[in-house]
N, C-alpha and C positions, 0 to 999 in steps of 0.2 A: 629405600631412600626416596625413591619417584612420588609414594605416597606422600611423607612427609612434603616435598616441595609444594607439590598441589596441594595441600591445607595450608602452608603458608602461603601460597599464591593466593587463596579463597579469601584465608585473613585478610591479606593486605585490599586486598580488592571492596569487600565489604568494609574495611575502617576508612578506603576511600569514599565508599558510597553514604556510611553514615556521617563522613566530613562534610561532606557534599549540604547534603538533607539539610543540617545544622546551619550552615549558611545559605540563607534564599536567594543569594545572587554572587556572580563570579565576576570580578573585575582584573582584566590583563595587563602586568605592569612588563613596559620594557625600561631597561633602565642598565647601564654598565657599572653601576654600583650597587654592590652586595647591602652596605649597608642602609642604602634608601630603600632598598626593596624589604626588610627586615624592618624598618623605621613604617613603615606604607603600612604594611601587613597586620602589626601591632597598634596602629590609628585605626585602621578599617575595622580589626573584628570585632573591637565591639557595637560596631555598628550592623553585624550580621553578617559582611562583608567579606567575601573569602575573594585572596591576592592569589594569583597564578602566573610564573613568568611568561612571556610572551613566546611564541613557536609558531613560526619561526619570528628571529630577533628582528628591532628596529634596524632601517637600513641607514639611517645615522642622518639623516636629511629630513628638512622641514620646509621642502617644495611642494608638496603634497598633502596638508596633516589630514586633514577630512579621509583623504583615499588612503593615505597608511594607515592613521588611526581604526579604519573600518576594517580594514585590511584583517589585522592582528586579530579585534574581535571577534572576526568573524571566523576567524582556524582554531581559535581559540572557545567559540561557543558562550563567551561573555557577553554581558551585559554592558561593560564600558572602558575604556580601556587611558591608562597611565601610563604618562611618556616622558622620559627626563635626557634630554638631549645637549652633551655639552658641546660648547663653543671655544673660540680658544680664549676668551677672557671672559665667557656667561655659560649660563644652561640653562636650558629652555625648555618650563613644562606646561604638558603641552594635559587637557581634560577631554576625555571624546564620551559622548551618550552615544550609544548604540539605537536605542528607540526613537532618540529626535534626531540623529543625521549631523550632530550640531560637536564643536571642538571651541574650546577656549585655551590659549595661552596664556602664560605671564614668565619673562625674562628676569634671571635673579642674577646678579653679580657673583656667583660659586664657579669653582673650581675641582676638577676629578683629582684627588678623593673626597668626597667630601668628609667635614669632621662628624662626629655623634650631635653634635648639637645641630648643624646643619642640614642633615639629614631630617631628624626631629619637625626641624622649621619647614621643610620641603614637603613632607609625609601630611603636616596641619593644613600646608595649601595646600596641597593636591585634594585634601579630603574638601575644604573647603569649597574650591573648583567647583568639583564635581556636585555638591550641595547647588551652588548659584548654578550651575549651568540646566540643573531639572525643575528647581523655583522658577526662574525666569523664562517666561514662556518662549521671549525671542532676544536672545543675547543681543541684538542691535539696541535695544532699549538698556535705559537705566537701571538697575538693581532693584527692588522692591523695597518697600518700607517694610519695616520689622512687622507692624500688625498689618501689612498686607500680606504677608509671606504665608501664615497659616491658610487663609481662604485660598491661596493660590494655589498651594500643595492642596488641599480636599478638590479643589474642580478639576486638578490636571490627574489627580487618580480618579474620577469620577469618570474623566474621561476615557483612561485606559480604560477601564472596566468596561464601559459602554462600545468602546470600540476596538475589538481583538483586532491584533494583524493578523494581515487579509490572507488566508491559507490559501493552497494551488487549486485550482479551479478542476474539478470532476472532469474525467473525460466524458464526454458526450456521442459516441461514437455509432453511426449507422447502421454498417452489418458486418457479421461476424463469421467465418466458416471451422464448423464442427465436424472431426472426424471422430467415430466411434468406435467402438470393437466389445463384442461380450455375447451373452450366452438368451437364445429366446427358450423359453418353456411353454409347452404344448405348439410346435410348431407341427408342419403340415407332414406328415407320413413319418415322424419320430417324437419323442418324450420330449427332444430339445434336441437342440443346433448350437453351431456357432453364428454369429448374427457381426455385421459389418453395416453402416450407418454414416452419411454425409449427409449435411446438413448446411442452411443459411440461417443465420439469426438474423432478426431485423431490429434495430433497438436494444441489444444486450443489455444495458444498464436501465430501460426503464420499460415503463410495459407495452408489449412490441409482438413477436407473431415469430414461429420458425416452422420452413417447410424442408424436410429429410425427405430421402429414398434409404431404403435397407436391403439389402440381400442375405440370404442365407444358403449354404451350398444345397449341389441336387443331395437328395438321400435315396436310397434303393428302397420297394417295394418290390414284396414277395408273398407269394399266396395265389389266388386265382390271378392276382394281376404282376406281371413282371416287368421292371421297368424304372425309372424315373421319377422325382415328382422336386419341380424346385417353386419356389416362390423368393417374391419382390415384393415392397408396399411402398405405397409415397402416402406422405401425412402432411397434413396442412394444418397446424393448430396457433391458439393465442399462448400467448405469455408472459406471465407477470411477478416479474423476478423481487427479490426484498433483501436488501445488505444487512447479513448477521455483525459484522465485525471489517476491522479494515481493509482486509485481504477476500472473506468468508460470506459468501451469499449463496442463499435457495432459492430457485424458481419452481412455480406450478406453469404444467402446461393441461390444454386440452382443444381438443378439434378431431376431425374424420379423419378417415384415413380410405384409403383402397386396397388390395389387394389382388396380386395377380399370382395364378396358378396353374403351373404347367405342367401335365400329367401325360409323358411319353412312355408307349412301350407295348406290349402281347400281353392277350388274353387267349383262354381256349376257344374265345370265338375270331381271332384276328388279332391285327394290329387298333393301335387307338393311339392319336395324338389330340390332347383336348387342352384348349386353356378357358380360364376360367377368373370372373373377376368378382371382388367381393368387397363391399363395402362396409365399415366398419365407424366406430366412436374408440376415442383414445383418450388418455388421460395420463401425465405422470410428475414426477417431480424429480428435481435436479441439485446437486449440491457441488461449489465451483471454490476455487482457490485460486487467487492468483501469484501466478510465480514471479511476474515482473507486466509493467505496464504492457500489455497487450496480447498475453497470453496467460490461459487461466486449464488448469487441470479439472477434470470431474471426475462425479462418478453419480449415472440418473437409475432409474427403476419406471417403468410404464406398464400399464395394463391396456386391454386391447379388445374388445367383441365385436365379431361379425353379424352383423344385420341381416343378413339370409342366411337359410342353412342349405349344405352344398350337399346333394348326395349324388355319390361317385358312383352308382351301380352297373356292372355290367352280365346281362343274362340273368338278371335274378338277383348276384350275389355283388354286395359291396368291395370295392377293391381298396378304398379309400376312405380314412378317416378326418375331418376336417375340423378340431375343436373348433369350438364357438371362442372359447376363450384364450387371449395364451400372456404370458409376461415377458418381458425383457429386462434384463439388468447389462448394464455398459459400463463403461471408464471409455473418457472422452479427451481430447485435446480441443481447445477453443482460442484463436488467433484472430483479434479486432485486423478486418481488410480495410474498411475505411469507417 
């Protein structure tokens, strides 16, 4: 049974979405009469027009129309919205553009219910309305002459076209703090570790610099040398991020880095406490998703070579191996601070 609801659910879903398609704009009627909004409905489509009743309803008052009328379109995702408001001896309908901010009236001597032919007359103004109030570039003026109306309709869509509404403006935000967590390969005295990583971004959304420290636990050494061995690295590098998609962006990073290395514990010749620092070039690349304005998930990969080679000998014999080279792969969290 559950399957079948869910294909009709899917049904109805999609024949809403290809109603939708078919008509290029949505205009919201409120209105306390079934058959003006039916009479409306049957004017508009063929003009492309698809009728949606209002949610929530008119609140029956025309102290406001501008802010009601906006109101409705706006819950509603319309383009322009239809008002039929009766009085107790008129009714008052009322035209709103969503795009110009702009509402016209006109007062008819009806009465609720109204009849099929009344409706009819109301449906013709209203559609009419709505015609003069996107012709007429400022309702304070007089109504256009018939062969000014065409030139007037091509400059006001010239203008749309030229001038989109203004989308929300990009966050621009300073710095960013990254925490990390994942696996380094060829690390110092095993195959790999586990690797932990804080970091500041500078600039996250444009190109901009981040400097991290990393840790990775001590690992035991065994052999002639018994003992210890942990290392740290701090990394200073640039950064120059690039947005895939509206959530989806990769950055490339690269800069030095340091490395510090701590090697405690017995030999057959004695004790040995040594640290040791190593300088290095880095490079890697990051891939980020944002889950909501100001935080963004990852997941980056970096490569890493050390500049000097480190040899650990004691009495002869090596106790310690120090790639030259090693990787790191992370999943990160990333929180805009300011």
């Amino acid at each position: 049974m559950l399957p079948w609801v869910c294909v009709r659910l899917l049904v109805l879903a999609m024949s809403a979405l290809v109603a939708r398609a078919a008509h290029g704009e949505t205009i919201v009627v409120a209105s306390s009469d079934p058959g003006f909004i039916s009479a409306l409905t049957a004017a508009l489509d063929s003009s492309g027009l698809a009728v949606t009743p209002a949610q929530p309803a008119w609140r029956g008052e025309i102290t406001d129309l501008t802010g009601d009328a906006r109101a409705l379109a706006d819950a509603s995702h319309a383009s322009a919205t239809i008002a039929l408001v009766f009085g107790s001896a008129d009714a008052t309908l009322v035209a709103y553009d969503r795009a110009l901010d702009r509402v016209l009236l006109r007062v008819l001597p009806f009465r609720a219910p109204l009849t099929d032919a009344q409706s009819a007359e109301l449906a013709s103004a209203a559609r009419s309305m709505l015609r003069a109030l996107r012709v007429t570039p400022d309702v304070d003026l007089p109504p256009p002459r018939a062969s000014e109306a065409a030139a007037i309709r091509e400059h006001a869509a010239a203008a749309a076209i030229a001038v989109p509404a203004p989308a929300s403006a990009p966050r621009d935000d300073l710095l960013a703090l990254e925490l990390g967590a994942g696996a380094r390969f060829g690390a110092v005295g095993a195959a790999a570790s586990e690797e932990a990583a804080l970091g500041i971004v500078v600039r996250p959304d444009a190109a901009g610099g981040v400097v991290s420290a990393s840790v990775a636990p001590s690992a035991s050494v065994t052999g002639a040398f018994m003992g210890t061995v942990a290392e740290t690295s701090l990394a200073a590098s640039a950064r120059l991020p690039l947005q895939l998609a509206a959530r989806l962006s990769i950055a490339t990073t690269a800069g030095i880095a340091l490395h510090r290395i701590h090697l405690a514990g017995t030999t057959t010749s004695g004790a040995i406490d040594v640290i040791r620092y190593d300088p290095g070039l880095c490079a890697g690349v990051d891939l980020r998703y944002a889950l909501r304005s100001g935080l963004e998930v990852g997941a980056s990969a970096s490569l890493e070579g050390l500049l000097r080679y480190q040899d650990y000998t004691v009495a002869g014999a090596q106790v310690l191996d120090v790639p030259a080279a090693r990787v790191s792969l992370r999943l990160s969290v990333l929180a805009r601070i300011m």
